[in-house]
Structure formats: structure tokens, C-alpha cells
SELUMKOL-175537 format. One record per residue (C-alpha): residue in three letters; x, y, z. Coordinates in steps of 0.1 Angstrom, whole numbers, plus 5000, padded with zeros to 4 digits. Example, Ala and Ser with C-alpha at 12.3 -4.5 7.8 and 13.67 -1.06 7.14 Angstrom:
# SELUMKOL-175537
ALA512349555078 SER513749895071 
# end
This chain:
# SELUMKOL-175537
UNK500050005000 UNK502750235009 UNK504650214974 UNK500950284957 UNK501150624977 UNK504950664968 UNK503350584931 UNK501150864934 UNK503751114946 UNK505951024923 UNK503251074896 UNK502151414910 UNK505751574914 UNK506551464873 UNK503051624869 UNK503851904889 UNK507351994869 UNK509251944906 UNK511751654905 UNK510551354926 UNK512351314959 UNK514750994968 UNK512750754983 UNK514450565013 UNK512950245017 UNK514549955041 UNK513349695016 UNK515749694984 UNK512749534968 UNK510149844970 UNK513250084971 UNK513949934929 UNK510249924925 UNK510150294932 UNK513450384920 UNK512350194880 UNK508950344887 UNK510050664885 UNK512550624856 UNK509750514834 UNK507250804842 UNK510351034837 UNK511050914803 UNK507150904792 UNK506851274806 UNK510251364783 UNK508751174753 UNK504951324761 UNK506451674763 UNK508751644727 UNK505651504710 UNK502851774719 UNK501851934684 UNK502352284687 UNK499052484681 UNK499152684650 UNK496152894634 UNK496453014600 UNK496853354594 UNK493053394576 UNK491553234607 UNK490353524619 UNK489053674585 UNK486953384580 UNK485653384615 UNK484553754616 UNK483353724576 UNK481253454591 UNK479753624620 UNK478953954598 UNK477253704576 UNK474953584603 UNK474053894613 UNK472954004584 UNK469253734579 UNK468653854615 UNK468354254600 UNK466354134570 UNK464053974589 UNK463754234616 UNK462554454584 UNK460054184567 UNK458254154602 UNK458154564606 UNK454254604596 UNK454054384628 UNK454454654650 UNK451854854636 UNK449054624642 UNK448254724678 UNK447455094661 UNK444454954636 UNK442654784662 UNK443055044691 UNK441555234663 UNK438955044660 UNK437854944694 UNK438255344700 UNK435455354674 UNK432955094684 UNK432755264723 UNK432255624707 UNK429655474683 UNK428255254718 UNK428255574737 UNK425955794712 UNK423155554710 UNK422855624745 UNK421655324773 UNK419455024760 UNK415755104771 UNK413754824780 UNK409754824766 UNK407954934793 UNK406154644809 UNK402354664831 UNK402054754861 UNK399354524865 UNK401454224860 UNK403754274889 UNK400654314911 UNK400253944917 UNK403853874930 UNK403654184951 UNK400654074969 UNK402253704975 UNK405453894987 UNK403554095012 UNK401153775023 UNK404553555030 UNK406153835049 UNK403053895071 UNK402753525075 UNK406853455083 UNK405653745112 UNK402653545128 UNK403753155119 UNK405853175148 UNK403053325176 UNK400653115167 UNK403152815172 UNK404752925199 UNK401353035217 UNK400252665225 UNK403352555238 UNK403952845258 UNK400152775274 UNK400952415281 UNK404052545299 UNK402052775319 UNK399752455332 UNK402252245339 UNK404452495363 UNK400652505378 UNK400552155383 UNK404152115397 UNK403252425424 UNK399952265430 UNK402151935439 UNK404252105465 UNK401752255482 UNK399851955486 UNK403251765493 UNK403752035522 UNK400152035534 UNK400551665543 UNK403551655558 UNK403151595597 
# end
């Protein structure tokens, strides 16, 4: 486990551009497991390092780019100036709505016919018999009950007096 970590160090100081530190190892068998470890990652870093392709752009690079991006913008323009009658729609129909309230406005208010007073006469009269009935329904129920009430406190004083008249 310990030579995986010296692995890794090894790795990360080659990565790193530092020279990797001599490893000290009691065992001469990890100590040349290290030691050839790190001469093979040295040599693949050389030959991975000589090898990288230089980037190189060609001088009309950027021509062709910016010709292309002036190009694009271009359809974007034309069709800004196809769809321009677009923006004028809203004024036609404010227009017009304008004119349909104005023209609403002079007729004046819708008049309804004028209806008979002598049709209404019958619901008025059923109104005003319900009303005067909702007033003495609840009399004329609550009178009995409140008459039976009436007897039986009676009846119950009656009782104690009796009750207390007997008693010795």
C-alpha cells in the first residue's frame, strides 16, 4: 500500500514539473520498484512533452471567422425589416375598438319596453302575504306551547303545596 502512495507522489511531482524526491525504503525490493517506477514516468513525461503538436492557426482564421459572424447577422436584420408591419398592428385595432365605444356611447343606454304594472301586482301581493305570515307563523306556534307550559308549572306548584300540606 505504501509504494501505491509513493506511486502517486511520484506521479504528482512529474506532473507537477518538481523533481521526485529519493525514496528511502528499508526493503531493496520496493526501494527498485520505486526507483524503476520513477524512471519510466520520467521518460514517458520527456517523450509526452517532445511529442505535443504545437498549436498553430492560419493566418486567415480570423477573416473567415468575423466574415462569418457578419454574415449571420445579416438574415437576423432582413427579417427584423420583413416582420416591421408587425408593430403596427396594435394601432388599427385600438382604432377600432376606439370607434365601436364612441359609436356604443351615442346610441345612448338600452331601454327596455315598458312592461304593466298590473302584472307585477300578483307577485307583490304573494310577497307581502308570505312576509306577514313568516311574522305570525311563529306566535301562533309558539302560543300553544307556551300555554301548556304555563299548566304544567301550575301542576308542579299545586304538587308541593299539597306535598307540604300533608307533611306531619
Amino acid at each position: 500500500m505504501k509504494a501505491w502512495f509513493a506511486k502517486m507522489r511520484i506521479s504528482a511531482a512529474l506532473d507537477g514539473g518538481r523533481r521526485p524526491a529519493a525514496w528511502r525504503q528499508r526493503k531493496t525490493s520496493v526501494w527498485d520498484e520505486l526507483s524503476g517506477f520513477e524512471q519510466e514516468m520520467a521518460a514517458l513525461d520527456r517523450a509526452l512533452k517532445q511529442s505535443a503538436p504545437k498549436p498553430h492557426a492560419p493566418p486567415s482564421l480570423h477573416n473567415s471567422i468575423m466574415r462569418a459572424v457578419r454574415a449571420a447577422e445579416r438574415p437576423g436584420a432582413r427579417a427584423r425589416g420583413e416582420l416591421s408591419f408587425l408593430r403596427w398592428l396594435p394601432v388599427p385595432v385600438i382604432a377600432a375598438l376606439a370607434f365601436m365605444m364612441v359609436s356604443h356611447a351615442a346610441r345612448g343606454p338600452v331601454r327596455l319596453p315598458a312592461q304593466h304594472t298590473e302584472q307585477l301586482s300578483v307577485p307583490i301581493t304573494a310577497l307581502q302575504v308570505g312576509g306577514e305570515m313568516a311574522r305570525a307563523v311563529p306566535s301562533a306556534v309558539v302560543n300553544p306551547l307556551a300555554d301548556e307550559l304555563k299548566n304544567l308549572n301550575r301542576d308542579l306548584d299545586n304538587t308541593a303545596q299539597f306535598l307540604l300540606a300533608s307533611l306531619p
